[in-house]
C-alpha positions in Angstrom: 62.7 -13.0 -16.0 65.5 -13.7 -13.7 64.9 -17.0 -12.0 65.4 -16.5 -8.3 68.2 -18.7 -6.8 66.2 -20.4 -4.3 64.5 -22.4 -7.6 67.7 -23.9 -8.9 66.5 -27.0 -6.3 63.6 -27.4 -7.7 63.5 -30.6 -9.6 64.6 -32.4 -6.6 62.0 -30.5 -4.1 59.6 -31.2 -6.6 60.4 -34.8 -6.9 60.5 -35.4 -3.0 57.1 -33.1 -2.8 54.7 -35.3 -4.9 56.5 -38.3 -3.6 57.7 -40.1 -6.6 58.1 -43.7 -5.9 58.0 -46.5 -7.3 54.0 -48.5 -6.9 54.2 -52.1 -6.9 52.0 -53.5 -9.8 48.4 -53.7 -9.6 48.4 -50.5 -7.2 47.2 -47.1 -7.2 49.2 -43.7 -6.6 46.5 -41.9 -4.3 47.5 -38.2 -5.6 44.5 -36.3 -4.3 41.2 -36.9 -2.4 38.5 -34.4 -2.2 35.6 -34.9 -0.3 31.9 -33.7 -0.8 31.3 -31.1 1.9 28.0 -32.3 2.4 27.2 -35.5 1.3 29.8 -38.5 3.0 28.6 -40.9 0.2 30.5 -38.8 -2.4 34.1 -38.7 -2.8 36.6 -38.3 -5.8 40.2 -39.5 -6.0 42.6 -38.7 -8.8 45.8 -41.5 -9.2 48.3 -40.5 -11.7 45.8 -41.8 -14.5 42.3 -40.8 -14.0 39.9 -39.2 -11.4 37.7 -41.3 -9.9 34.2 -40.4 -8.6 32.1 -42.9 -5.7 28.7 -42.0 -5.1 28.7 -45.0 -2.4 31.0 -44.0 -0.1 34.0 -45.8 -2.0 32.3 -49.2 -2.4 32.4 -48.4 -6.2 33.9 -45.9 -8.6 34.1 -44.6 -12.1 36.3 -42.6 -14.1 35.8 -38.8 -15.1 38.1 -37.7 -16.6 36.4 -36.8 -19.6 37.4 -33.9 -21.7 40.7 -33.4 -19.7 44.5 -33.4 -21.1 46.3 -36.0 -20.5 48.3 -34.4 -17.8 48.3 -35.1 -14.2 46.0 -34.2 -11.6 47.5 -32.9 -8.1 45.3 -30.8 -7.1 41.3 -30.3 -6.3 38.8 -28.2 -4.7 35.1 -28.6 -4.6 32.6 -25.3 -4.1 31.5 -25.6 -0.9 28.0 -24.0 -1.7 27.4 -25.8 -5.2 29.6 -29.0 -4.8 28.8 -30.1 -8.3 31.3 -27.6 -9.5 34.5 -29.0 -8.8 38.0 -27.5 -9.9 41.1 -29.4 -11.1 44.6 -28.3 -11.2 46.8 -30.6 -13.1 50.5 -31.0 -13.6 51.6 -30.0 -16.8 47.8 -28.2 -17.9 46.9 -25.5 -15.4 42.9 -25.6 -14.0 40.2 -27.3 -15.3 36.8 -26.9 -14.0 33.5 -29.1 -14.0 29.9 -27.5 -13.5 28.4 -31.4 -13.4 30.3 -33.1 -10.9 32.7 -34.7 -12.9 31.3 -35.7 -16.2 32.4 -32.9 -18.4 35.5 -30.8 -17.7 36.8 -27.5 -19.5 40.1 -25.2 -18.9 40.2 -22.3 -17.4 43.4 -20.8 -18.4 42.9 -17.4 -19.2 45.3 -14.5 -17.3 47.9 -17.5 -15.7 51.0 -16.0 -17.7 52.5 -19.0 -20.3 50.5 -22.2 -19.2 53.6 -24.0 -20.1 55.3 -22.2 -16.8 51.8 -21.7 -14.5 51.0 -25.5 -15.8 52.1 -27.0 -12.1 49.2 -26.2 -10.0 49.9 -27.3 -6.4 46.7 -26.4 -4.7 43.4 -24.7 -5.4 41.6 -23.1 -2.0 38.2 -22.1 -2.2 36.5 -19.0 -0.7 34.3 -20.7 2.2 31.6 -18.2 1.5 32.0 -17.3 -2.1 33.2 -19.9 -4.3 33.5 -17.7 -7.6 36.8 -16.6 -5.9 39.6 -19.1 -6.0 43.5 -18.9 -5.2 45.6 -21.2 -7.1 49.5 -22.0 -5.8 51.6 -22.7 -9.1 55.0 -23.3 -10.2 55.0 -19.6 -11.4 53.3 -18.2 -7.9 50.2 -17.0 -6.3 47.2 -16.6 -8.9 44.0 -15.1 -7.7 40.1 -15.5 -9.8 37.7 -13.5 -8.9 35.1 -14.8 -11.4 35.1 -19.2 -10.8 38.4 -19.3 -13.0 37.1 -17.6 -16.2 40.0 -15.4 -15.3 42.9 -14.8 -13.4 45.8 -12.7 -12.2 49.1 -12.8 -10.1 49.5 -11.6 -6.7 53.2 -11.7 -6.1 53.7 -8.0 -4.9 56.9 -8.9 -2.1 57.7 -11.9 -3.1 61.0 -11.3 -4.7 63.1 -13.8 -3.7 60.9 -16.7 -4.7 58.9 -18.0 -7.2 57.4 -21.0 -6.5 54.2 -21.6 -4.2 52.9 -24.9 -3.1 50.8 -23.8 -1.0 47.7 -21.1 0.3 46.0 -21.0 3.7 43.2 -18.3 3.9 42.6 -17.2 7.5 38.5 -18.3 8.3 38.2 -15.5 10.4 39.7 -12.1 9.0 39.4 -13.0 5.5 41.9 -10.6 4.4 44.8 -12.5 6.2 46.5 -15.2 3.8 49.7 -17.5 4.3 52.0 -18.3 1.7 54.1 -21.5 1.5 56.8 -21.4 -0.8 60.4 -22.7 -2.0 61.7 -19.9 0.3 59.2 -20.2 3.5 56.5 -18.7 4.9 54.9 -14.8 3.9 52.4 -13.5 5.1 50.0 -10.8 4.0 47.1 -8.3 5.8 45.5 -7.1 3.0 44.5 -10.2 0.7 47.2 -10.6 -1.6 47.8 -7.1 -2.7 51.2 -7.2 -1.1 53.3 -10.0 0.9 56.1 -9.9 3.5 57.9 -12.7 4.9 57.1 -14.7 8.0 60.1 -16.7 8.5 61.6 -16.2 12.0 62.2 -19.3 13.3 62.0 -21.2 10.0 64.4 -20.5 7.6 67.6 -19.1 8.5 69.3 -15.9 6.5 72.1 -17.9 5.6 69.6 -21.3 4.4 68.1 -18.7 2.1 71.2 -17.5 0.2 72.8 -20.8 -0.1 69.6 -21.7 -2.8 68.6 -24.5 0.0 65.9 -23.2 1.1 63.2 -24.8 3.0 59.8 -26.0 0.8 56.7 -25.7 2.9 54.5 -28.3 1.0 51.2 -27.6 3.3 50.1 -24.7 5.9 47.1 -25.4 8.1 45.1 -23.2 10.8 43.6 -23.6 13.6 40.0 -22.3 12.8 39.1 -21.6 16.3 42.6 -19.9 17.0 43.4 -18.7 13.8 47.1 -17.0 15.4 47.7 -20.7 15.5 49.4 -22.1 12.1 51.3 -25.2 11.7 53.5 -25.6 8.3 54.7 -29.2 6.7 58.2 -29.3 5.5 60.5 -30.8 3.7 62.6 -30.4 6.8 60.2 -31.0 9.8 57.4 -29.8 11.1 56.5 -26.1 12.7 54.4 -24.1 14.5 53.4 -20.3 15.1 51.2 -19.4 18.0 51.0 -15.8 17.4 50.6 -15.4 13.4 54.0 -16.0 11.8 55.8 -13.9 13.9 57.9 -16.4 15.5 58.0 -20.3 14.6 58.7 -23.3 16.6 59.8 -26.6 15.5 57.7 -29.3 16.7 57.7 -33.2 16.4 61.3 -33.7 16.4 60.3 -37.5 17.3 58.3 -38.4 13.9 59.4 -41.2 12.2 60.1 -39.1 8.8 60.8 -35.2 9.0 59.8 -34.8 5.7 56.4 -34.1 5.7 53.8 -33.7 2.9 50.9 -34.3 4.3 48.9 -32.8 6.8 45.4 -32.3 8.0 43.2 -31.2 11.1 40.3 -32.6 12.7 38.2 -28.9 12.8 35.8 -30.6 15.5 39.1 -30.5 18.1 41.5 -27.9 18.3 44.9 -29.0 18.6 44.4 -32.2 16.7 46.3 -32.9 13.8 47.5 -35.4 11.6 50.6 -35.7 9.4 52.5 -38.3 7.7 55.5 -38.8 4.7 57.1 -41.8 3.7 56.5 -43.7 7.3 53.4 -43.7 7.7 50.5 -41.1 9.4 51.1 -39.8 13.2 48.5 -38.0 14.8 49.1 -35.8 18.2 45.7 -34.6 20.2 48.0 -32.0 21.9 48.8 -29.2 19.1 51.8 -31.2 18.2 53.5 -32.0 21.7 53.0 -35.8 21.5 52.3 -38.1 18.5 51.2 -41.8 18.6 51.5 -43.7 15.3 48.1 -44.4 13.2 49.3 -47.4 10.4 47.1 -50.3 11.4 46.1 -51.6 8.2 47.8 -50.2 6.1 50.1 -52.0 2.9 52.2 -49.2 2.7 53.4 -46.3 4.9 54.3 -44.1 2.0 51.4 -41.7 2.4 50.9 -39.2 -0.2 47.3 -37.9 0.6 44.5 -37.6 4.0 41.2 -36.1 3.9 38.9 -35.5 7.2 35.6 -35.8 6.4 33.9 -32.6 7.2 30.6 -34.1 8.9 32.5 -37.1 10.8 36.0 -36.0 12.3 36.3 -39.7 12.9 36.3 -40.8 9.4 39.6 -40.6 7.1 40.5 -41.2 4.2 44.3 -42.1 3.0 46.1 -42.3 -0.4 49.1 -44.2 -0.9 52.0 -44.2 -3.3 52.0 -48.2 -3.1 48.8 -49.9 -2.2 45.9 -47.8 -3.0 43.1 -46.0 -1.1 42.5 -46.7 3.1 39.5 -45.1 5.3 39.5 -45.5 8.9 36.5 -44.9 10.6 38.2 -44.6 14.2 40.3 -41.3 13.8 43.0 -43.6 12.2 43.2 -46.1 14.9 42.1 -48.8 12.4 42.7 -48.7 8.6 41.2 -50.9 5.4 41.3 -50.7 2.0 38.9 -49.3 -0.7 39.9 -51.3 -4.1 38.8 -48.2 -7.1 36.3 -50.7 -8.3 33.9 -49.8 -11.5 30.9 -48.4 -10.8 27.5 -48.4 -13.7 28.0 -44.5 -13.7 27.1 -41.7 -11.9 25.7 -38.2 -12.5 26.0 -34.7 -11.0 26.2 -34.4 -7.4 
């Protein structure tokens, strides 16, 4: 296969987009949180060791990791119907799943091409209704299961001058409307997956394109109650699109770091949305017009993960590249620390 010239960047968009820094000793790299859906007093973790699983909202933890590779763990996704099934995608080992919460883990490799090329998995998004259909963004593209991962296949149709995807956003409202971030921008497609067309305007100039420095999105989010509204994270600033990827505007020129890689939205408040990079998390209440600055507490403003917690809007959780695991209960107003203490054990849940 001919390797498409935006890639020849890729090992150092891929070392700035899982933020590779150094962690003092004693400290946790906070890859990935993922959050029960129903129950606050569960949450897992994954560091660039283990996953961790609390069954007391963070007080104590153990590791489940069980029956995994060794490879890294960057992304997760938890069925939002039965949340003891819980899906992994690792960094060097494709997808693994777990029908027990955690305890027991197999892969799910079958139909991702050479696992040695679809073994970066970015991100794993869940149907909301049906969660036996999954889409996983991978060093080798788009891959869609029908079936909870037993199987899968590549939607790629129109995407031919990429070939990396970091990331998926499925529209909550016309399900058949996806967004595509990749190491080229932003497609789009109308008819889930079976074909793609770009959605650049605005965000990555012709001439960026050719010169193989092409922008990496690294997260898209939208707005569920206005779902024309999308904001992408960049490793060149942060933009929005008000009318479905047609046009986009670059917002928050004043963040502290315009190289973002984490983002998140409060879904109980439309227009408020949180992102953060190497200096720290800023939050803006207006759809990205103005930002105030949410570090209180923190050791270390090199922020590498964020979780809302789906029943409290007010409650966050923060992963760190240098000191560990944060929660704010105060929409980020107030951080402290949650050690990843042992734990006697815990079952499915």
């Amino acid at each position: 296969m001919r390797t498409p010239r935006s890639v020849t960047t890729l090992p150092l968009l891929f070392a700035a987009l899982l933020g590779l820094a150094a962690c003092g000793p004693g400290s946790e790299a906070i890859v990935v949180i993922a959050l029960h859906p129903n129950n606050p007093d569960i949450l897992y973790v994954a560091t660039n060791d283990y996953i961790y699983k609390s069954r007391d909202e963070g007080r104590t933890w153990e590791k489940i990791s069980g029956g995994m590779s060794h490879s890294r763990v960057i992304s997760m996704a938890i069925d939002p119907v039965y949340p003891a099934t819980i899906y992994a995608g690792m960094k060097g080992d494709a997808v693994y799943k777990s029908y027990d919460g955690g305890q027991r883990w197999t892969a799910q490799q079958s139909g991702l091409d050479d696992v040695t090329f679809t073994s970066v998995v970015n991100q794993l998004v869940l149907d909301p209704i049906d969660g036996n259909h999954i889409w996983a963004a991978t060093s080798m593209g788009i891959f869609e299961s029908p079936d909870g991962g037993a199987s899968w296949k590549k939607r790629m149709d129109g995407m031919k001058e990429v070939l990396v995807t970091v990331t998926v956003a499925l529209d909550p409202v016309r399900p058949d409307i996806m967004y595509a971030g990749t190491s080229g921008g932003v497609y789009k497609t109308s008819t889930r997956a079976r074909s793609w067309a770009k959605a650049n305007a605005g965000l990555v100039s012709p001439a960026l394109l050719s010169s193989s420095r092409a922008l990496m999105v690294n997260r898209l989010l939208i707005e569920p109650s206005r779902p024309d509204i999308v904001y992408a994270a960049t490793l060149d600033g942060l933009y929005k699109t008000t009318d479905g990827g047609r046009a986009w505007t670059r917002i928050g020129l004043a963040l502290p770091d315009q190289m973002i890689n984490v983002m998140a939205l409060d879904l109980s408040s439309p227009g408020t949305l949180y992102v953060a990079g190497r200096r720290g998390l800023s939050k803006s209440a207006d759809g990205g017009a103005t930002w105030q600055d949410k570090n209180e507490g923190l050791g270390s403003l090199n922020i590498r993960s964020l979780a809302v917690s789906p029943g409290d809007p007010q409650t966050l959780y923060l992963g760190t590249n240098g000191s560990g695991l944060y929660r704010s209960r105060s929409g980020g107003t107030r951080w402290e620390s949650l050690p990843l203490t042992g734990s006697p054990g815990a079952g499915p849940g």
